[in-house]
N, C-alpha and C positions, 0 to 999 in steps of 0.2 A: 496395598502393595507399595505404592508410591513413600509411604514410610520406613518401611525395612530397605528399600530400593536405596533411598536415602541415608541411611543409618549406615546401610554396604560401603557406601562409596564415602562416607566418611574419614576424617583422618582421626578420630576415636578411637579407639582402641577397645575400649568399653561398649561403645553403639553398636562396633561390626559384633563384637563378640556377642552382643545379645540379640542383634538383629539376624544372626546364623541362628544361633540356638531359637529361637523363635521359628523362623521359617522354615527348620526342621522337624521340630516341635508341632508346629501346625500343618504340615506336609505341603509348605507351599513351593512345590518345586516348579512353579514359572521363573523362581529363581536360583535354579540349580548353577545357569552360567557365570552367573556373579559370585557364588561361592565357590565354584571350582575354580574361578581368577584368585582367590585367598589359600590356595594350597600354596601356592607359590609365594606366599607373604613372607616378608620380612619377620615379622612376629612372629613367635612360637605357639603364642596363646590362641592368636587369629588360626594360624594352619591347624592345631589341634580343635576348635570347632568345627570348620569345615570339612577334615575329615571326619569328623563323627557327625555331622552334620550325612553324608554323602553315602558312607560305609554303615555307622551303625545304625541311624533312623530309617534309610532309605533302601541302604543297602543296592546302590546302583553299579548293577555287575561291570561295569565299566572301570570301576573304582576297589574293584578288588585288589587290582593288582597296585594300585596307586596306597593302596592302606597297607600293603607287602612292603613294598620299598621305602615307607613313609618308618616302616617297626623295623629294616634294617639297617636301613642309612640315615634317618635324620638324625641331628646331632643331640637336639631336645628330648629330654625322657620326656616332658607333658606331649609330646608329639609321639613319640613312639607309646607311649601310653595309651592315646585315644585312638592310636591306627589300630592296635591290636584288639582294641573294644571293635573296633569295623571290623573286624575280619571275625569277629564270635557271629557278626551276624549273616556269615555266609554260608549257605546250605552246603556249597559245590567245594571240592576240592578241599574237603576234610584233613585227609593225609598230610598236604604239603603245606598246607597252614599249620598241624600239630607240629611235624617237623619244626618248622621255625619257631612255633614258639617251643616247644621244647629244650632248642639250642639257646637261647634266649634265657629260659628259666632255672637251666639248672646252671650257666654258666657261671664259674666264679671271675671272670672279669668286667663281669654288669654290675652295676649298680646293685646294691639289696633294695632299694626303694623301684627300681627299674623293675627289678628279678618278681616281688612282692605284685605289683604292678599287674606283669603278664599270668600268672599264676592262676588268677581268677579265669580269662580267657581260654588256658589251655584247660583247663579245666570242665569250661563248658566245650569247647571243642573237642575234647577227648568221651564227651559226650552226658556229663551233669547237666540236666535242666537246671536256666539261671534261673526260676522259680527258686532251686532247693539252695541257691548258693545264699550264703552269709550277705549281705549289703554294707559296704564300708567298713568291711574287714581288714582292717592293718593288722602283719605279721612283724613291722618294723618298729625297733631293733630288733635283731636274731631271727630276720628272716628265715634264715637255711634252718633253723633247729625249730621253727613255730608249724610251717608249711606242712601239712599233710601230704608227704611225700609216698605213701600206701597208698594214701586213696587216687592222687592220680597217677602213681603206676598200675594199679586197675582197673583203670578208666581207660588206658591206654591197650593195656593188654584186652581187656573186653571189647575194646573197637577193633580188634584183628591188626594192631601198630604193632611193629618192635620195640621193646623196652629200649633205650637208650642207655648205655652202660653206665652213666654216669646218674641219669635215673633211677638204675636201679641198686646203685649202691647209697644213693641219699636215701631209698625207701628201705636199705638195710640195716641204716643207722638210728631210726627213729620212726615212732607214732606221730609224729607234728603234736604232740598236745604239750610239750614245754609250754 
């Protein structure tokens, strides 16, 4: 422990990043308090491990909501990136996660690399086992015309969600197989 402890509290950039992903990695949550002091990091790269670090390895309900406002409000897509990876691994509170990412994914003032990003999440959210998803899937460039936008409005609709209108006009336009 005393080496990740160390690595944490370094001024690396490189050590903390790998001393999180490690000690998540390995479930050593004696040091959960020291990564939860890195949400709040000045670095992008440092807060997007420790919330995946929190949210998706650990998945500590405490931190649900902390991976919500991490995919609404930080400014960093690799931060809203890995928060939204946290929230795929939340059992509870299905709904109001698809909702967000939904608003997220189909918006056209995100990002196509943001948009691409959440996609995978709402996806499994919407209820895909990540077993059956693609791994390292990029849709970018032409996100909006690549995206399987059927398959997750039937994902949506088969979880008992309301299509989102702007959902279900992307899934009128196309197959995703451009």
């Amino acid at each position: 422990m005393n080496d990740l402890l160390e690595a944490m509290r370094s001024n690396d950039r490189e050590r903390i990043c790998d001393a999180i992903i490690t000690a998540g990695k390995e479930s050593r949550r004696e040091l959960r308090p020291e990564i939860e002091a890195h949400l709040m990091n000045a670095d992008a790269q440092i807060r997007a491990e420790a919330i995946k670090t929190l949210g998706f390895y650990w998945a500590i309900p405490e931190h649900h909501e902390t991976a919500r406002a991490m995919l609404e409000f930080d400014v960093e897509e690799d931060v809203r990136e890995m928060a939204a990876l946290a929230l795929s691994a939340y059992v509870d509170r299905r709904a109001e996660d698809l909702e967000l990412l939904l608003r997220i994914v189909t918006s056209d003032t995100e990002s196509e690399w943001l948009r691409d990003a959440v996609y995978d999440t709402a996806v499994v959210r919407a209820g895909l086992p990540r077993r059956q998803l693609a791994i390292n899937t990029r849709r970018v460039p032409g996100f909006e015309q690549k995206a399987d936008w059927k398959l997750l409005a039937r994902l949506v609709e088969t979880c008992g969600e309301l299509l989102p209108p702007r959902l279900r006009e992307l899934a009128a336009l196309g197959d995703g197989s451009a």
